[in-house]
N, C-alpha and C positions, 0 to 999 in steps of 0.2 A: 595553562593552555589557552590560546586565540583560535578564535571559531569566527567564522564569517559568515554571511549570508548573502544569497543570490534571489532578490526579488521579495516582494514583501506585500503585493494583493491578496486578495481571499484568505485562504489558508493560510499564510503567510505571518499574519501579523503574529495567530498562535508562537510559531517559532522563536520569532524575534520577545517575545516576552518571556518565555520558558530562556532561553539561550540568558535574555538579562537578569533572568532571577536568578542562574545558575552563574553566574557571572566568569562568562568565557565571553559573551561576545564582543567582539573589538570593531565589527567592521560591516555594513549595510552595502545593499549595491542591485540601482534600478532606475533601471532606462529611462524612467520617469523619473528625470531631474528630480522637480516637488517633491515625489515621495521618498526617494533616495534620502535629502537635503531635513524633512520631515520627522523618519524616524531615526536619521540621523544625531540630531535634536533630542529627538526623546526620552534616547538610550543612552544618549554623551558617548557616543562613538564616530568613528570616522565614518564616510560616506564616497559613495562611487556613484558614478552613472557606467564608466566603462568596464567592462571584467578584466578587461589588458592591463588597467590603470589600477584596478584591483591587485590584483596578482605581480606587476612588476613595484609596485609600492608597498603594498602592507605584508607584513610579518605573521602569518599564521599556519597554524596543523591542519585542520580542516575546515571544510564549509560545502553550508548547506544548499543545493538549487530547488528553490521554492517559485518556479517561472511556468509559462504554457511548457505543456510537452514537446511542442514542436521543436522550441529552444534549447532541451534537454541534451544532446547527442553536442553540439557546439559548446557549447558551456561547459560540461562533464570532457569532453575533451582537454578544452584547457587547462583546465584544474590537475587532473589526473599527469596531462603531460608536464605540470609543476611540481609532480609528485605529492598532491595534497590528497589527504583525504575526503571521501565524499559522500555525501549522504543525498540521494534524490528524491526528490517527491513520485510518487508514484502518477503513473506506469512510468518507468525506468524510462524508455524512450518509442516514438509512436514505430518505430519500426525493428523487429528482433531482430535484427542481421546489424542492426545502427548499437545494440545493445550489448551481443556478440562481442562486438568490436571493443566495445569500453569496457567489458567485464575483463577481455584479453589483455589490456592496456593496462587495468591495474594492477594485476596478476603481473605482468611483466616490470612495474615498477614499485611493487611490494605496497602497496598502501591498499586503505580498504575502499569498498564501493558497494554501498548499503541501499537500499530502494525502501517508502515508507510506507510498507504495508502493514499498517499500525495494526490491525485487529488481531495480531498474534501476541501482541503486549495488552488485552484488551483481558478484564480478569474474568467475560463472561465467556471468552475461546480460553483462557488458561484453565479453567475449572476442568470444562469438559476436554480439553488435549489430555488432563492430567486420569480422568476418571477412562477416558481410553488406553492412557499406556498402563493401570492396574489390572485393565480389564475387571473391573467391580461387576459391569452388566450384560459382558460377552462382547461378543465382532461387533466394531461400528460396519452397518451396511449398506445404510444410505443418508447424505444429508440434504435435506430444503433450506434453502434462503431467501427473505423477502427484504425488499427495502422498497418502499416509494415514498414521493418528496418532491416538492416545486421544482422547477429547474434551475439549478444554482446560477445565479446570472454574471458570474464571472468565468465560465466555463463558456467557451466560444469553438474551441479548434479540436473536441473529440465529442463525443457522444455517450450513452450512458453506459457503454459494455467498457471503455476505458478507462472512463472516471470512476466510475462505482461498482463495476460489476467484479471487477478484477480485484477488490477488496477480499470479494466470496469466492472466487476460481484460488486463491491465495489461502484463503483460511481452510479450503476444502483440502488443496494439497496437504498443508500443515498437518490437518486432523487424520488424514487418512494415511498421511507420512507414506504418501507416494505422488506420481505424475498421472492422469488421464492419458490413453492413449484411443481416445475417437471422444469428438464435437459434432454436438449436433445442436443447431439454433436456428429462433426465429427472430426476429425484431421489426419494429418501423417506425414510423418519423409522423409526429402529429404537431407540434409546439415548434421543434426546436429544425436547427439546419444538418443536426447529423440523429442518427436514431436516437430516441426519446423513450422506448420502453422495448424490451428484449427478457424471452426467456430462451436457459440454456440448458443443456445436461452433459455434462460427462461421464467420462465410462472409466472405470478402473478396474486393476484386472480381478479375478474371483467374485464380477458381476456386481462390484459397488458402484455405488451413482450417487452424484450431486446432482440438484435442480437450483437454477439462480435464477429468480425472479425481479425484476426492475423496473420500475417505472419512474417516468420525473411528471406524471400527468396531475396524480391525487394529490389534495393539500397537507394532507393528513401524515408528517414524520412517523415513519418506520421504519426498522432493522431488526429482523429477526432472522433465528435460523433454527430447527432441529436438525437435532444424530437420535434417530432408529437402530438404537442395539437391539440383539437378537433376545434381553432381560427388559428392558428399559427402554423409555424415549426421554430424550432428555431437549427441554426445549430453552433457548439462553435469548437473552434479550440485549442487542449492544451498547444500546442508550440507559438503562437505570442498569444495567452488567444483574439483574438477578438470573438463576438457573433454577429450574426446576427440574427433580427427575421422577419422572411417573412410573411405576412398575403395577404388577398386577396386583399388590398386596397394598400398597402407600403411595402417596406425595409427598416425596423432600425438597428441601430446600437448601444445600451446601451451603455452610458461612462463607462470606464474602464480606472482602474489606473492598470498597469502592475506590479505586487510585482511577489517574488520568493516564491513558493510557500512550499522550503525545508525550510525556513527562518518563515515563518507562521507557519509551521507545530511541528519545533524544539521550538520555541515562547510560544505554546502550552502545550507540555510537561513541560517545565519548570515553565511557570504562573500553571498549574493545579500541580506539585510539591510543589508548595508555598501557595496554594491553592487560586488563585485568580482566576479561571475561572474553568472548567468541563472540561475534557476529549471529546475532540471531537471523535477518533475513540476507539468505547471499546474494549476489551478483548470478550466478547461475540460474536461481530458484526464481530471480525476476523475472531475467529474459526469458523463462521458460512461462510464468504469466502471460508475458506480451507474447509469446507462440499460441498460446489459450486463446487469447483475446482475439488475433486476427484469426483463429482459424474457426472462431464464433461468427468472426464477421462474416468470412467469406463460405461458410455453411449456410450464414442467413440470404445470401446475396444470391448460392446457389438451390440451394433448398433440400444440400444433399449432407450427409453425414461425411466428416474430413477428420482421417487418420493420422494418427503423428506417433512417433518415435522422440521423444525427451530424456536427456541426460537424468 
């Protein structure tokens, strides 16, 4: 199998090393000459600056676009209209109707079209998806999530509810294996040029709620989340993946084998390429994120609660 790569800052470079140790990738590709030319070099693979040059030269099944969001909806076309398959960095694209479109496209040209909302491949969200579908602790009823963190400085062209929030509107779907149907958010802008810290709630129906909490203001890395069962709270942690589950009698702690969870997620794409397993995050279930994400935005923007209806 040839795998390619589209862009290669920030997050980025993870790929390109995971992709060489698994050795499929054939092929780099970024605007920046230098860096194109760079890890070109490094990988002993071929290199691009243009995705046209890309695509009408090299030989490959899939690849990845690892670029700003903005770029996402152009590139993901391309590809897609070559019939490749495609894996996108998350959020799918800044606009759900831009997402729509390429989720139909693929559909229509049979290949697949994956978005990387890794924290589903993450073994501190598998513990607890899995201790929900035995129901061990009763109805999950509601979930919290906190994260805050410097502002990543390669992040220019969205704000925090796109780049990071939609991590936890994604794993809340997952966990609760359903859609929100009412947003209600606030946000604002201290640091950076688009919001810089945002909380959110969701509604699901039978009166479940997420709360997503975000900031990029505190120095201090964090990622947490709990699920409030109607037995148990069970609190997970995404950076050391331990879980703890609290009940009224004990404190457990589920064994846990610590994997990387870009490595699960890249494992993925490529088994569902060759078709030995399914597509863990679809094309639907993304652009249905980025319907989340703006309608956080424009609740914050109005100050009112916004309804939706999701596949």
């Amino acid at each position: 199998m040839k795998i390619v790569q589209i862009g290669t800052g920030g997050w980025g470079k993870n790929h390109t090393r995971i992709l060489s140790e698994l050795g499929v990738l054939s092929a780099v590709c970024d605007s920046d000459a230098q860096k194109s030319k760079e890890y070109g070099e490094k990988y002993s693979v071929n290199y691009y600056r243009s995705v046209d040059d890309l695509i009408h030269t090299e030989e490959f099944e899939g690849a990845f676009v690892v670029t700003p969001t903005s770029t996402h909806t152009e590139i993901t076309t391309k590809l897609l209209q070559a019939k490749k398959h495609v894996f996108v960095e998350k959020p799918m694209t800044y606009r759900s109707e831009d997402g729509q479109r390429i989720a139909e496209l693929a559909e229509k040209n049979k290949v697949i079209l994956t978005c990387g909302y890794i924290e589903r491949f993450n073994p501190a969200v598998d513990i607890v998806k899995k201790i929900m579908k035995d129901k061990k602790f009763g109805d999950l009823l509601m979930l919290e999530f906190h994260r805050e963190n410097r502002i990543p400085l390669h992040i220019k062209d969205v704000g925090i509810i796109y780049d990071t929030s939609v991590h936890d509107i994604d794993t809340a779907n997952w966990l609760f294996d359903d859609m929100p149907h009412v947003v209600f958010a606030r946000s604002g802008r201290v640091n950076h040029e688009h919001e810089d810290y945002a909380s959110i709630m969701l509604g699901y129906k039978n009166d479940r709620i997420a709360i997503i909490s975000s900031n990029w203001i505190t120095p201090k890395r964090v990622r947490t989340f709990s699920a409030i069962c109607t037995d148990a709270v069970i609190t997970s942690d995404f950076i050391s993946q331990e879980v703890r589950v609290e009940t009224k009698e004990e404190t457990e702690i589920p064994r846990n084998e610590k994997k990387e969870p870009l490595l699960l997620e890249i494992q993925n794409f490529l088994e569902a390429i060759e078709r030995k397993n399914n597509i863990i995050v679809t094309a639907q279930q993304a652009v249905n994120v980025t319907k989340i994400a703006e309608a956080a935005l424009l609740s914050s923007q109005k100050g009112i609660p916004i309804y939706l209806d999701l596949k």
